[in-house]
C-alpha positions as CSV (number, residue, x, y, z in Angstrom):
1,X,122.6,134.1,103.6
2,X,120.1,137.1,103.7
3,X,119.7,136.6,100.2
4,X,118.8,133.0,99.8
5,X,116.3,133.9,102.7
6,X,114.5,136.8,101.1
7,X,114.4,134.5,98.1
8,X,112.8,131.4,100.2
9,X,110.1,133.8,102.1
10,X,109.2,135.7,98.5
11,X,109.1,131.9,96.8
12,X,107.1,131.7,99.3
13,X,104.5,134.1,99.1
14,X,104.5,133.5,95.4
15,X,103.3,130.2,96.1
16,X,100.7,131.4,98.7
17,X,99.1,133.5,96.4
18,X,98.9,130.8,94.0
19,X,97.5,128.4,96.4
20,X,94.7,130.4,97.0
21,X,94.1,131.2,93.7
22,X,93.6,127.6,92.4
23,X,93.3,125.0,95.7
24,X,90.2,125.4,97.7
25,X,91.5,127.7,100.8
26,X,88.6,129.2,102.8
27,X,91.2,129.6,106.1
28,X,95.0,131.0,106.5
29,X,95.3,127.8,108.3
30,X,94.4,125.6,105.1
31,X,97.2,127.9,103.5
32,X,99.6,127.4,105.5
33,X,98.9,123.7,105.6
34,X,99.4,123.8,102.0
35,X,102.3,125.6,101.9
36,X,104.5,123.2,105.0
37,X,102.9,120.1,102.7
38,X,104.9,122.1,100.0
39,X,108.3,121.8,102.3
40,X,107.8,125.4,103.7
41,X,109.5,125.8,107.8
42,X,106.3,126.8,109.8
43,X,107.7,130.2,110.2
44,X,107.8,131.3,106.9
45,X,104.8,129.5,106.0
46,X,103.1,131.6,108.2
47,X,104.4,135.1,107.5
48,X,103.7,134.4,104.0
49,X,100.3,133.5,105.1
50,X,100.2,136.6,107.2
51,X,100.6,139.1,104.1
52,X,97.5,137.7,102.7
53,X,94.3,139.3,103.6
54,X,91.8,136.7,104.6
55,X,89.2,139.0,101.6
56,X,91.9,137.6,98.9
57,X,91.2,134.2,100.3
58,X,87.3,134.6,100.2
59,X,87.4,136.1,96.5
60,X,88.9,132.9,94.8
């Protein structure tokens, strides 16, 4: 079960980073939005969200 968990909150991330990259997210909480629109649990939407630096958001 540990597994399938790491592999859910690094799928993830994955997705946050490419979220910011190509959607227009000035906020963490347009991320994470994004990302429980995506079918994300609002807890792992928002650690994902938490590993990314609000700069990362701001340079895309």
């Amino acid at each position: 079960m540990m597994e399938t968990q790491s592999s859910v909150h690094l799928s993830c991330f994955i997705e946050a980073i490419a979220l910011a990259k190509h959607e227009q997210c000035e906020t963490r909480d347009e991320l994470k939005a994004l990302l429980e629109q995506k079918g994300y649990k609002d807890t792992v939407a928002s650690h994902a969200v938490e590993e990314i630096s609000p700069q990362y958001l701001a340079a895309f």
